[in-house]
C-alpha positions as CSV (number, residue, x, y, z in Angstrom):
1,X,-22.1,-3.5,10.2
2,X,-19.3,-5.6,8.5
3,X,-20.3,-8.5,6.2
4,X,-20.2,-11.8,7.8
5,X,-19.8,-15.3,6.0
6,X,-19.8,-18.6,7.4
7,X,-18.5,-21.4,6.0
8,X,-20.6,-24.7,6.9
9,X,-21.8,-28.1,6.9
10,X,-25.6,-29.2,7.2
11,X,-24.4,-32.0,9.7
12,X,-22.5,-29.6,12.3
13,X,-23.4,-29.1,15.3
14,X,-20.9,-26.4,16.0
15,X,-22.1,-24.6,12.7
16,X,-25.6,-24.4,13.8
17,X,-24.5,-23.0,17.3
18,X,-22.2,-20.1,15.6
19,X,-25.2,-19.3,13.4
20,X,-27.5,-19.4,16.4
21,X,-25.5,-16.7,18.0
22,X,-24.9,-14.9,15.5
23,X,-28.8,-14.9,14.8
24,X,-29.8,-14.2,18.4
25,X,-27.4,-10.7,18.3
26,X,-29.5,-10.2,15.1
27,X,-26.5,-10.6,12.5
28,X,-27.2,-11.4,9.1
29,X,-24.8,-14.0,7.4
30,X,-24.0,-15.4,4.4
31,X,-23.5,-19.1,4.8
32,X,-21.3,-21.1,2.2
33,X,-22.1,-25.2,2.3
34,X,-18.8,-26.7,1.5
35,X,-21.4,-29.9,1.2
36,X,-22.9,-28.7,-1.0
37,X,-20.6,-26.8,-3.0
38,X,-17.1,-28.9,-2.7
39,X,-15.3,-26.4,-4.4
40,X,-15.9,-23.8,-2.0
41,X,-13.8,-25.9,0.7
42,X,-10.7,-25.0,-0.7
43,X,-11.5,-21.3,-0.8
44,X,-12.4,-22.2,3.1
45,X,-8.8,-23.5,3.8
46,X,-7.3,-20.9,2.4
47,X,-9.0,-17.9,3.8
48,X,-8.9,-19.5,7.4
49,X,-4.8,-20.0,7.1
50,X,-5.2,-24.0,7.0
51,X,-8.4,-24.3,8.9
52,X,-10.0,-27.3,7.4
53,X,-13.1,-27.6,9.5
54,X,-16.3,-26.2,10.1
55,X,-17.2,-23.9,10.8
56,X,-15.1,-20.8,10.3
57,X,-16.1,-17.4,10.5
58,X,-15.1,-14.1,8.7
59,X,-16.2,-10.8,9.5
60,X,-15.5,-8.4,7.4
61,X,-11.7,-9.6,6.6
62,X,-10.9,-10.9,9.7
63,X,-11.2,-14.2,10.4
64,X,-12.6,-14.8,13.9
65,X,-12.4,-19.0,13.5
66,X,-14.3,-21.5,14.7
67,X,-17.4,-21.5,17.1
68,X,-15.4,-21.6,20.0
69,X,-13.7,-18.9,19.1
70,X,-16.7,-16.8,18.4
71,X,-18.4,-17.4,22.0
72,X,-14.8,-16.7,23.6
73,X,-15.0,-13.3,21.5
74,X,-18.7,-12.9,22.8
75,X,-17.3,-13.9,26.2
76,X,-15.1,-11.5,25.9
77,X,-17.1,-8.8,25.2
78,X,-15.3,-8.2,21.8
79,X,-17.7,-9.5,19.4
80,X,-20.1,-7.2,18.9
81,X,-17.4,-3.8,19.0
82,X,-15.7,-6.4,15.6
83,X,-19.3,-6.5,14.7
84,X,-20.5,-2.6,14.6
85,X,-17.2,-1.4,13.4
């Protein structure tokens, strides 16, 4: 299974649903608190192509986006093929 990382915010809603689903397909994530860790938020922006809020998701290289994005993958029935690859 491809690393995933998260980039989050304790006060996001959206952030706990993407980890939510991520945690129900049993998918373990690393989770980066741009709260927490300021710094990290530029890294964020970059990697996401501009995307400046939370949360945004990377498996593996690719970067899947937001939370909407990830159920519309899910939806989609592409998610967990990215997932297992």
């Amino acid at each position: 299974m491809k690393p995933v990382e998260i980039y989050t915010s304790p006060l996001c809603g959206f952030c706990h649903a993407a980890k939510r689903l991520l945690s129900q397909k049993g998918v373990s994530f690393s989770e980066i608190d741009v709260l927490a860790d300021p710094d990290r938020k530029a890294e964020m922006i970059k990697r996401a192509n501009g995307g400046r809020t939370v949360p945004q998701i990377f498996v593996g290289d690719i970067h899947v986006g937001g939370c909407d994005d990830l159920y519309a993958m899910d939806r989609a029935g592409k998610l967990d093929p990215l997932l297992a690859a």
